[in-house]
C-alpha positions, 0 to 999 in steps of 0.5 A, a space after each residue: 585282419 587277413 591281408 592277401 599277399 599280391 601276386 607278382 604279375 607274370 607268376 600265374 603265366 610262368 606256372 602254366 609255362 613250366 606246367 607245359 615243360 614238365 613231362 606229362 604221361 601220355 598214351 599213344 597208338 603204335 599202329 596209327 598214332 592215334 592219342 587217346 585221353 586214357 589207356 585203353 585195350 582197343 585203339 578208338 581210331 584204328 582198331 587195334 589190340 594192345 597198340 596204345 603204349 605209354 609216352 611222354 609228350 615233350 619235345 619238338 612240336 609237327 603241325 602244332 603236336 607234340 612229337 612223343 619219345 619213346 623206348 626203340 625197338 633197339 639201341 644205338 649201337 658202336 658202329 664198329 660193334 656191328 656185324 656186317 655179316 647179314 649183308 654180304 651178298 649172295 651170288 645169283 648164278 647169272 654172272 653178268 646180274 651179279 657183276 651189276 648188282 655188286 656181287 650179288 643178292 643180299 638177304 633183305 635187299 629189294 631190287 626194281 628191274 625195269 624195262 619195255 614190254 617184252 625186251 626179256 625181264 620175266 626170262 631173265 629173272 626166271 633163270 635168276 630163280 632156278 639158279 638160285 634154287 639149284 645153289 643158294 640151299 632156300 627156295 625161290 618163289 615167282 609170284 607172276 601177277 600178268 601170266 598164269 603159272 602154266 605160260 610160266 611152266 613152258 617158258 621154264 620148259 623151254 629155258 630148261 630152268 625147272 627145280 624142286 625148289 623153284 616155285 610158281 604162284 600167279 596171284 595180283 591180291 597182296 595178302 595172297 603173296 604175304 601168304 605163299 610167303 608163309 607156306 614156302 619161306 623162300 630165300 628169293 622172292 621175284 613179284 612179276 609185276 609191283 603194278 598188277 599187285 594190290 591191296 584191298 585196304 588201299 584207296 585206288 586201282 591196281 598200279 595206280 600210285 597209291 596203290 603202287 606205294 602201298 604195296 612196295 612199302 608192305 613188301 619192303 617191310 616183309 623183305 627187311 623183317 624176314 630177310 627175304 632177297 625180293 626183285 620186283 618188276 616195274 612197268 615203264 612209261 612211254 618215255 622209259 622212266 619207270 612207271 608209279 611215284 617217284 617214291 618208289 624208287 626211293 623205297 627200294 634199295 638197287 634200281 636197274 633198267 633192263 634195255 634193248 632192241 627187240 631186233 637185235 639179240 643184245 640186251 644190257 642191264 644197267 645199275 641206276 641205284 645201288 646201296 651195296 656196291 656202284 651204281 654205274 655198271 652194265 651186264 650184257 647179256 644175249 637172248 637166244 631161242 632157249 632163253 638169255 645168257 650173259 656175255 662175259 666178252 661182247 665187244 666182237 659183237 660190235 665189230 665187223 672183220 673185213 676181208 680188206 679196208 673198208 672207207 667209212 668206218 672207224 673203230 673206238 672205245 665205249 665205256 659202259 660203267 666200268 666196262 670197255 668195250 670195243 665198238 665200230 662207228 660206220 658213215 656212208 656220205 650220200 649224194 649232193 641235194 638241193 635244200 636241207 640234206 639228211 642226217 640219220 644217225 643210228 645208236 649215235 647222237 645226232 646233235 654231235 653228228 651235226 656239231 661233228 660235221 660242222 668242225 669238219 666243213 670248217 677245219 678241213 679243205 678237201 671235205 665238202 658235207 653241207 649238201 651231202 646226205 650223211 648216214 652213221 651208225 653204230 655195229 650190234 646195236 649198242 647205243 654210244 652217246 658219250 662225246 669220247 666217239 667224237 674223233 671216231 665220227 670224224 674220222 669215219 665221215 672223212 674216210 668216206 667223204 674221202 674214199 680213204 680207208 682206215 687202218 683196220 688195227 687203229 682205234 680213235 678216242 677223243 671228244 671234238 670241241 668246235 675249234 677242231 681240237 681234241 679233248 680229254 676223257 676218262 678212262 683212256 688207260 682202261 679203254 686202250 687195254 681193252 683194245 690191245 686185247 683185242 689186237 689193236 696196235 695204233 691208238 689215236 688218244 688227246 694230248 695229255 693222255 697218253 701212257 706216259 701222262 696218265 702214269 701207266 706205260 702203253 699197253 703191250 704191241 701198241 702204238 699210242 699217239 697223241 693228236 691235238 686236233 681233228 686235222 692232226 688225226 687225219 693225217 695220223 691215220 693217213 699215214 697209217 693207211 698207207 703203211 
């Protein structure tokens, strides 16, 4: 008699459960991802030839599949085993780009310049190209998607930026770039610009964000494989962000924004993003009739030299990033209205214009703003909305409210809070010497940020002096007024 040995409940699930643990060969398509039952030459779902690879289905699991392992491309490695040699920048020629960009362009780095139709970023990667041409031992290559080749010819022209190896191609189709890329090998691609470049095998129309996150994301991959330096241009909306997903900034590796008032010659490149060095420095450059140079000292760009003191005005110290630079705040106090007087600001914020006038009402007798037009503006177009303005605000508005003129070698520094009292800010040591370069010799600065508290001496020939509010100010540079 046979007799059937019973099975333990339970044992028929705790086989199948370590069935699922073991490993399991599997296969998978490298292109697409694609899990065919069997090897196979072709992938069924992509295509593609000799893509399917061998695999081991274990691990986590993404949407109910399992994330397959397998053999990377590269092993780990000891940080400290790696060289860091391939990312050494290369300097570009144009001083005030590489100042931004951290010294340079490094190979395989991609770089987004955005800014307003117009402001100058074909002139200025144009000249960025043939400098590079001239001194970096590869071609450079333009690829202009918005112009064709002979409009970029007379800009060269006028720009005096022609070189052998400095090459041309107005192409929008992605697959035509990839190929000029081929045939030149260039050590600096410049695409003008990402939105007018598309890809036959995208969903979407040329600068729609598919196909503006397609693109970026084959060019980045061509620029990391062959270690080619690429700048895109990018579009910006009306609002001044730059236009496409949000994705796209992601994908690059340096974000700079290329501002400026097209009535005025100044133009700033500001870091937004950076991988390779800081994200917080500011190029100046200058456009001309020849095309864009870098400013290496623009403060006297924003100073105006008067014959004799001039009431409403007061110079400061504005920090760009890194940069200080010396800027003169004007104020011209209108006449007496009846209803809501106007307060025009120009390169200021006009909230703290108004915050600053309110102080100044409340914590002062002798000035009387609230039924006076009151107009302030900035010299050279620079824009100033940090609050270490504010004391020069004031200062400016009661020299004119007061007709009393201040001081041509004082400099203010200080952010105003609403009970009249001047707070610190940063970067004073930095700013002070940039005014004594210039010759300034008083310098109106918070309390508790004097040379002495920030540990560094006064600057050579200048006189600093602490102030603890707006009143004490006034009556500083009233003394210096009339020394």
């Amino acid at each position: 008699m046979t007799t059937s040995r019973a099975t333990p409940r339970g044992a028929s699930g705790s086989a199948r459960t370590r069935a699922a643990r073991e490993p399991r060969p599997a296969y998978e398509c490298d292109a697409c991802g694609h899990q065919p039952p069997k090897w196979v030459g072709r992938c069924p779902e992509c295509g593609e030839w000799g893509s399917v690879v061998e695999c081991t289905l274990t691990g986590p699991t993404v949407s109910g599949r399992v994330v397959s392992s397998r053999m990377p491309a590269e092993p780990a490695r000891p940080i400290a085993t790696i060289s860091a040699a391939p990312a050494k920048a290369r300097p570009t020629g144009v001083a005030e780009l590489d100042r931004v960009l951290g010294g340079g362009l490094v190979p395989g780095a991609v770089v987004l310049l955005a800014g307003e139709p117009g402001v100058g970023k074909s002139t200025l990667l144009l000249d960025v190209a043939q400098q590079w041409a001239a001194g970096a031992g590869s071609p450079s290559l333009v690829v202009s998607g918005e112009e064709s080749v002979s409009q970029v010819r007379l800009r060269a022209e006028r720009m005096d930026a022609l070189h052998d190896q400095l090459y041309l191609a107005a192409e929008s189709d992605l697959g035509a770039v990839l190929g000029h890329l081929d045939a030149v090998k260039p050590g600096l691609l410049v695409l003008d610009s990402v939105q007018t470049i598309s890809t036959p095998g995208t969903d979407g129309v040329p600068g729609g964000v598919t196909q503006v996150r397609a693109v970026t994301a084959a060019l980045v991959s061509v620029a990391k494989e062959r270690g080619i330096a690429t700048v895109l241009v990018g579009h910006v909306t009306k609002d001044g962000q730059v236009a496409g997903p949000r994705v796209l900034e992601h994908l690059v590796d340096v974000v700079l924004h290329f501002e400026g008032d097209k009535h005025s010659s100044l133009r700033l490149v500001r870091g937004v993003k950076n991988r390779f060095g800081a994200a917080d420095e500011v190029g100046c450059f200058e456009m001309h009739e020849r095309g864009i140079s870098s400013l290496a000292d623009p403060s006297g760009l924003f100073l105006t030299r008067y014959a004799e003191p001039v009431p409403g005005t007061c110079v400061t110290v504005a920090m760009e990033g890194r940069r200080a630079l010396v800027t003169e705040v004007q104020a011209l106090i209108g006449a007496t209205v009846a209803g809501s007087p106007r307060r025009t600001v120009s390169g200021l914020d006009g909230a703290r214009l108004a915050m600053v006038l309110a102080v100044l009402q409340r914590r002062t007798e002798r000035l009387t703003l609230h039924d006076r037009e009151v107009f302030a503006a900035t010299v050279g177009g620079i824009r100033v909305v940090e609050p270490a303005a504010d004391l020069a605000v004031a200062l400016a508005v009661a020299s004119g409210g007061l007709n009393l003129a201040i001081a041509p070698h004082l400099v203010a520094i200080g952010e105003v809070g609403l009970t009249g009292e001047v707070r610190r800010v940063g970067a004073v040591p930095r700013r002070l010497a940039e005014a004594a370069r210039l010759g300034f010799r008083l310098a109106l600065v918070p309390t508790g940020c004097g040379p002495g508290a920030s540990g560094v001496g006064a600057p050579e020939n200048m006189q600093v002096i602490e102030v603890a509010d707006v009143r004490a100010a006034l009556q500083c540079a009233a003394r210096a007024s009339a020394e």
